[in-house]
C-alpha positions in Angstrom: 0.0 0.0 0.0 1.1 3.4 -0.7 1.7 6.1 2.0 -1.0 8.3 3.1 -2.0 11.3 1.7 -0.6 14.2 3.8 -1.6 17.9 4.3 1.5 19.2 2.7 1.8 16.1 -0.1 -1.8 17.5 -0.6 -0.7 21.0 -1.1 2.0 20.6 -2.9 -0.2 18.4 -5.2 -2.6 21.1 -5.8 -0.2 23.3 -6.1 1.1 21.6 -9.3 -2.4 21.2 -10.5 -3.2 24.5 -10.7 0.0 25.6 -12.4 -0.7 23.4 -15.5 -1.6 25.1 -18.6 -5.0 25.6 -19.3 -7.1 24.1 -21.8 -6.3 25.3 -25.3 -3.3 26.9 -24.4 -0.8 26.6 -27.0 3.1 27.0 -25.8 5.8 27.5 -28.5 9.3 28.5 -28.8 8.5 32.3 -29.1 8.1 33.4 -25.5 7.8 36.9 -25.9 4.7 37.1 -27.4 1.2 35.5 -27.0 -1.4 34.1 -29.2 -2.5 37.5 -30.2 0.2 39.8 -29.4 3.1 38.3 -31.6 6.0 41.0 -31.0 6.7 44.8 -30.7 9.3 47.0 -32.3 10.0 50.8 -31.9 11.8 52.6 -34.4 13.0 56.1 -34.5 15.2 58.8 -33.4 14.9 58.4 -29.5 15.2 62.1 -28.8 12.6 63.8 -27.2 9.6 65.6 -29.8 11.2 62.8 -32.7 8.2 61.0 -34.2 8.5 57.4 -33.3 7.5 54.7 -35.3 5.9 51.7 -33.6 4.9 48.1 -35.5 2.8 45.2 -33.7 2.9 42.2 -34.9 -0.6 40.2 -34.1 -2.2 37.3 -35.1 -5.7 37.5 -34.7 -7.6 33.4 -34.9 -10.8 34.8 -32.8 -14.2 34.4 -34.0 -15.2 37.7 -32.5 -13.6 41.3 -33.1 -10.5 42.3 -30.6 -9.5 45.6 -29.1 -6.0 45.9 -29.3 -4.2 49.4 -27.7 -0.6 50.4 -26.7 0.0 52.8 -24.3 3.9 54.3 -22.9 4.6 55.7 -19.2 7.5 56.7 -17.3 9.5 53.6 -16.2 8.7 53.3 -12.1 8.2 51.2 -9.8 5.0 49.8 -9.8 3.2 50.6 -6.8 0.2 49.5 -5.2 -1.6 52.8 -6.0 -0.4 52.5 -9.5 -1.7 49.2 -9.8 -5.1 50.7 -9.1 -5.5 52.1 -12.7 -5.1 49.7 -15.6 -2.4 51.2 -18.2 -5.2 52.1 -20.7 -6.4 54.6 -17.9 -3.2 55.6 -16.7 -0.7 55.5 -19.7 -0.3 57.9 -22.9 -2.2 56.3 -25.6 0.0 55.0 -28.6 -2.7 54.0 -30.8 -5.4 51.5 -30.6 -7.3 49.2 -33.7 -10.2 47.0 -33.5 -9.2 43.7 -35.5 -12.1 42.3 -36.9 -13.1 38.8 -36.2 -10.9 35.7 -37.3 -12.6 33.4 -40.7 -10.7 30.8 -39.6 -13.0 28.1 -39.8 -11.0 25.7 -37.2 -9.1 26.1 -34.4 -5.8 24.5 -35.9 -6.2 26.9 -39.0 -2.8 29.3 -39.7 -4.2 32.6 -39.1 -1.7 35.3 -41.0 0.2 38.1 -39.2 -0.7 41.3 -39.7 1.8 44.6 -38.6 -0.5 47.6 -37.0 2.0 50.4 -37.3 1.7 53.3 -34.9 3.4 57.0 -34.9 3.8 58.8 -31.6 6.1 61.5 -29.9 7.2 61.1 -26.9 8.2 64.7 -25.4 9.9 64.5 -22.9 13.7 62.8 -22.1 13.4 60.0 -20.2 12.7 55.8 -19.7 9.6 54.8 -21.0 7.9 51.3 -20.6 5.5 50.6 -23.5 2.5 48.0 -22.9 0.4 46.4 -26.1 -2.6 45.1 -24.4 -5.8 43.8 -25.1 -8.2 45.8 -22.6 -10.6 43.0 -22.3 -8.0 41.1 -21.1 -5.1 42.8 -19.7 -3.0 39.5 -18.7 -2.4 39.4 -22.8 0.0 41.9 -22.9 3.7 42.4 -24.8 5.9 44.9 -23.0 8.9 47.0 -24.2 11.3 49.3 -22.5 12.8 52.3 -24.4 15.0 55.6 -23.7 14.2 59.1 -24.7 17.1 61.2 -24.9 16.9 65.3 -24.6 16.4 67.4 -27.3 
């Protein structure tokens, strides 16, 4: 017969449990983006009033239409006051698209990446840390980290 079933043999069980990947949840070799959100890229002149250019790379495979917004604030420490405001309430605004709903008629279906391309200034020197979201769900998120330089 095995050994009992402990508290902490319990716990730890659970533990592990919960930390498996949910349902549906696809894990590749790319892990800086997500399903959605493929990958971000800022060019530019990184001096302060230069227009910066900003590309997101997304892959949009659901059946409904997605908000997608990206959104720059001062690099900080992120406090539990700060945490109280989403960045779409508390950030500059980048841009922001609605991508229309997937025709993929399957779930296994390659869905093709599209670039939404953004042009903002950022005007005053400083270290900025950009967040792509998806407001509906803020855990699907790409973040990037750049420097403004003075003019």
């Amino acid at each position: 017969m095995g050994r009992p079933l402990t508290a902490t043999r319990l716990a730890i069980l659970l533990a592990f449990l919960a930390a498996l990947p949910a349902c549906g949840v696809d894990f590749n070799g790319e892990p800086d983006g997500t399903e959605l959100l493929r990958s971000v890229r800022i060019e530019g002149e990184r001096v302060a009033g230069s227009e910066l250019t900003l590309t997101l790379a997304v892959t949009q495979a659901y059946p409904v239409p997605v908000r997608v917004g990206c959104y720059y604030e001062p690099k900080r420490p992120e406090t539990t006051e700060l945490k109280r405001f989403s960045i779409d309430e508390r950030g500059t605004r980048v841009g922001e698209m609605i991508l229309d709903a997937s025709t993929a008629r399957s779930a296994g279906e390659k869905v093709p990446q599209q670039d939404l391309t953004f042009s903002f200034k950022a005007p005053v020197a400083g270290s900025y840390k950009l967040t792509c979201i998806t407001p509906s769900a803020s855990t699907n998120k790409l973040e990037a980290y750049f420097t403004i330089a003075g003019g």
